[in-house]
C-alpha positions in Angstrom: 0.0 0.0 0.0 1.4 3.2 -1.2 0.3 6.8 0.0 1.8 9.4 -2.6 1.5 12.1 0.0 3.7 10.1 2.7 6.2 9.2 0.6 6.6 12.4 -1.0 7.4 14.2 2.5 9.5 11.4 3.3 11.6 11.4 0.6 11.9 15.4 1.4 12.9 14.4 4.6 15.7 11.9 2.9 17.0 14.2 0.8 17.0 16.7 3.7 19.0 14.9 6.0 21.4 13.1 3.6 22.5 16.8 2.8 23.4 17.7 6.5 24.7 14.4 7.4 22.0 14.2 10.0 20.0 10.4 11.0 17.0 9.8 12.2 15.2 7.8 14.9 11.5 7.7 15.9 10.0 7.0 19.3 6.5 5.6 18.9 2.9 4.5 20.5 -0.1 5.5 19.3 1.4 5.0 15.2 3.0 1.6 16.3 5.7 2.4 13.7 4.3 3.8 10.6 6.4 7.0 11.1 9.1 4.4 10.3 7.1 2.5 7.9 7.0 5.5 5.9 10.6 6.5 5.5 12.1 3.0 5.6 9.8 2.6 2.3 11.9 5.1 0.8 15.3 3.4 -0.9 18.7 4.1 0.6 17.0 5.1 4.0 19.5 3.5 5.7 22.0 6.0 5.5 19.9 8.3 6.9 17.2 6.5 9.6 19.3 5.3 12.8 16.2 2.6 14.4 12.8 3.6 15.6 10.9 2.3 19.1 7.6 1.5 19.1 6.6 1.6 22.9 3.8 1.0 23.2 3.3 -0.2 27.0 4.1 2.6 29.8 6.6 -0.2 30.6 8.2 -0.1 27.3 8.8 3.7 27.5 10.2 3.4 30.6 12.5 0.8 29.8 13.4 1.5 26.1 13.6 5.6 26.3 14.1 6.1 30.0 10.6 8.1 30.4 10.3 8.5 34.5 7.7 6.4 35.9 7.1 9.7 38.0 6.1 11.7 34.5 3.7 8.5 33.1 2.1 8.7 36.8 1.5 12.6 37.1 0.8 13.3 33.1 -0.2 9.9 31.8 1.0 8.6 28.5 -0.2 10.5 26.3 1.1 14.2 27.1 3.9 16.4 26.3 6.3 16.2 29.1 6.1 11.9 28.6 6.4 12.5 24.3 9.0 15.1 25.1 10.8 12.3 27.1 10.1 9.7 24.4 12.3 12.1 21.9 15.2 12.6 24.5 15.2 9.1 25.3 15.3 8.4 21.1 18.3 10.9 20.8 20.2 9.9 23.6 19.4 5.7 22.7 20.7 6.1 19.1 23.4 7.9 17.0 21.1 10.0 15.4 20.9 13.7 16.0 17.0 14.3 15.1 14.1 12.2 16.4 10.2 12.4 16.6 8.0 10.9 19.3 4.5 10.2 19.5 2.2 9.3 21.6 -2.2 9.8 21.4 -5.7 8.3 21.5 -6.5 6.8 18.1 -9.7 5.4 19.1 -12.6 3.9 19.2 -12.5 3.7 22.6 -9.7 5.0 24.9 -11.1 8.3 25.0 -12.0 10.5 28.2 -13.6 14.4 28.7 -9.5 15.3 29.4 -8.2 13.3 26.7 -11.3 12.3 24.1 -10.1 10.1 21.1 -7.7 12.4 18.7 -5.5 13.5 21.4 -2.1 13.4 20.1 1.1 14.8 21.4 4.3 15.0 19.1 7.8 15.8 20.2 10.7 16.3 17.7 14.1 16.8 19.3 17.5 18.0 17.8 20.9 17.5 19.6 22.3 20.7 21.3 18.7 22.0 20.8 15.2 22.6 22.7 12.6 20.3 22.6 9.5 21.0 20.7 6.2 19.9 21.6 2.4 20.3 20.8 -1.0 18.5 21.7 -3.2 18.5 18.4 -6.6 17.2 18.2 -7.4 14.9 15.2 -11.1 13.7 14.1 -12.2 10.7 11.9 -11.1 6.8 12.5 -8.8 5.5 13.9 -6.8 5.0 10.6 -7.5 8.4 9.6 -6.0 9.5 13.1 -3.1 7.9 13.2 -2.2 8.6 9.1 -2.7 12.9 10.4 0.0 12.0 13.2 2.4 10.5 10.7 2.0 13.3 8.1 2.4 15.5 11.1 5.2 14.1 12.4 6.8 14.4 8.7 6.4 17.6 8.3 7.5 19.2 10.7 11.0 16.6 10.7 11.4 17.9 7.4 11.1 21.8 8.4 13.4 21.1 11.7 15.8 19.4 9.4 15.7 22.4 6.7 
């Protein structure tokens, strides 16, 4: 299954980091790995995408990134202070000097009044930089969902990497 649209930002996103020397890696729950999916599609992406982790569990997080139990017990999983510590814990777990994480509510169920189904928060981190973060609100399926989260995810890697 193709998507024009994914594969077109992340062959920007290729291109992009190939020029500055710069990998990859991607820190993943809610997309369970389709941000990697979408650039390991792309030919030669291994000079450029370090690994990705899909952590899914609170456990995993903790265990594969180093997100503090103490920030998944006070914030939950799915806000910016754990994603932001999802996109340290990529950076400082692989050799690459950008990464994205995700974490969100895709639906059907999940949901609550605080955090209804198409809660998402992104982090993308750079070396020797600030974090960024944001909390966006998606509508439609859950396939819909997660494929806004991956094209957000892409486009803003490929402005960051700019």
């Amino acid at each position: 299954m193709t998507d024009p649209e994914l594969d077109a930002l992340a062959h920007r996103l290729g291109d992009t980091l190939t020029a500055r020397g710069w990998c990859l890696a991607t820190a993943e729950s809610c997309t369970g790995g389709w941000i990697a999916t979408a650039v390991t599609a792309i030919g030669g992406s291994s000079a450029w995408f370090d690994r990705g982790f899909v952590t899914y569990s609170n456990e995993a997080k903790t265990d594969m990134l180093g997100v503090a139990p103490h920030t998944l017990a006070t914030h939950g999983a799915v806000s910016e202070a754990t994603v932001r510590e999802m996109a340290a814990g990529a950076l400082a777990r692989s050799r690459a000097e950008l990464s994205v994480a995700v974490s969100g509510i895709a639906g059907p169920t999940g949901g609550t009044a605080a955090k209804p189904v198409g809660m998402v928060c992104l982090a993308w981190a750079i070396k020797g930089r600030p974090l960024r973060s944001e909390t966006l609100h998606f509508t439609g399926d859950r396939q819909s969902i997660r494929r806004q989260t991956v094209l957000r995810a892409l486009h803003v890697l490929v402005e960051l990497a700019a």
